[in-house]
C-alpha positions in Angstrom: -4.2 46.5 18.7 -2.0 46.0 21.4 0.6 43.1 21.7 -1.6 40.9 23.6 -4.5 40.9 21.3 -2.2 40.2 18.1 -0.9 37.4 19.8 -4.7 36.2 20.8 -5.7 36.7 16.8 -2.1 34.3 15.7 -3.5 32.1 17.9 -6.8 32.0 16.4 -5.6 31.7 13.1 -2.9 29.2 13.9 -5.6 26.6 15.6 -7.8 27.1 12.5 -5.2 26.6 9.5 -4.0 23.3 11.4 -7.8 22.1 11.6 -8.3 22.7 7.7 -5.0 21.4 7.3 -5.9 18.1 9.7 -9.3 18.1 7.6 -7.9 17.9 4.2 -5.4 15.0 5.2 -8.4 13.0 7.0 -9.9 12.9 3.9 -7.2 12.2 1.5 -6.2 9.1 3.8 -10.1 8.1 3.5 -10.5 8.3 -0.2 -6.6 6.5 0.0 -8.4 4.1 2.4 -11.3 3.9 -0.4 -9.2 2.8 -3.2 -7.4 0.5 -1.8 -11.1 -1.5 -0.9 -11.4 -1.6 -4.8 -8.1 -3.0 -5.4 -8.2 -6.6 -6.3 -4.5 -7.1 -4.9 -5.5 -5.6 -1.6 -7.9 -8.0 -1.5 -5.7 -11.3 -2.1 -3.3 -9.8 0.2 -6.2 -9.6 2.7 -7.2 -12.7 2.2 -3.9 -14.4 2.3 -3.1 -12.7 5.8 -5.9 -13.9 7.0 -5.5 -17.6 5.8 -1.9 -17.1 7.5 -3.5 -15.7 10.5 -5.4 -18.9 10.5 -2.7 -21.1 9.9 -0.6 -19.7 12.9 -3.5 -19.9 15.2 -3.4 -24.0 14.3 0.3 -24.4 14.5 0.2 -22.4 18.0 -2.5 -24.8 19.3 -0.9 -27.7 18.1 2.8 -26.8 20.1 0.9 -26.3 23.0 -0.9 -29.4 22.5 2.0 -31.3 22.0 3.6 -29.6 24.9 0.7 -30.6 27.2 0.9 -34.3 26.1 4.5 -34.5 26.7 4.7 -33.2 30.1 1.8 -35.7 30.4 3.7 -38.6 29.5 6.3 -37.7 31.5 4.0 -37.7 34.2 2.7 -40.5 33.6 5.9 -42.1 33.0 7.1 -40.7 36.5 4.1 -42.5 38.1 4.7 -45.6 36.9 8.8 -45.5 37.9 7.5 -45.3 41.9 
């Protein structure tokens, strides 16, 4: 074999080592991923970030609310000064 063609067969063997080695991690993080869907913690954690989730999603529509009802009153209260 010449240079060229040793080179082509690192190649080969490179590309196909890091796809066995990318397989092998893809399905470590899955059965990782699995686990963790049994874990009773995991799940109050999930469940508590989503409750907070919820909670933020209140208190940001109640800022803006209040937002809009004070630049209304002071509208309002501009209106009423003419």
């Amino acid at each position: 074999m010449n240079g060229g063609q040793v080179m082509v067969v690192m190649i080969v063997l490179i590309v196909m080592i890091a796809g066995i080695v990318k397989s092998r991690h893809k399905s470590a993080r899955h059965a990782e991923g699995a686990s963790l869907m049994n874990d009773p913690e995991a799940a109050r954690l999930r469940d508590e970030v989503q409750q907070m989730k919820e909670r933020i999603q209140v208190l940001e529509r109640v800022i803006t609310d209040n937002h809009k009802s004070v630049d209304l009153d002071r509208e309002i209260e501009r209106l009423r000064d003419r």
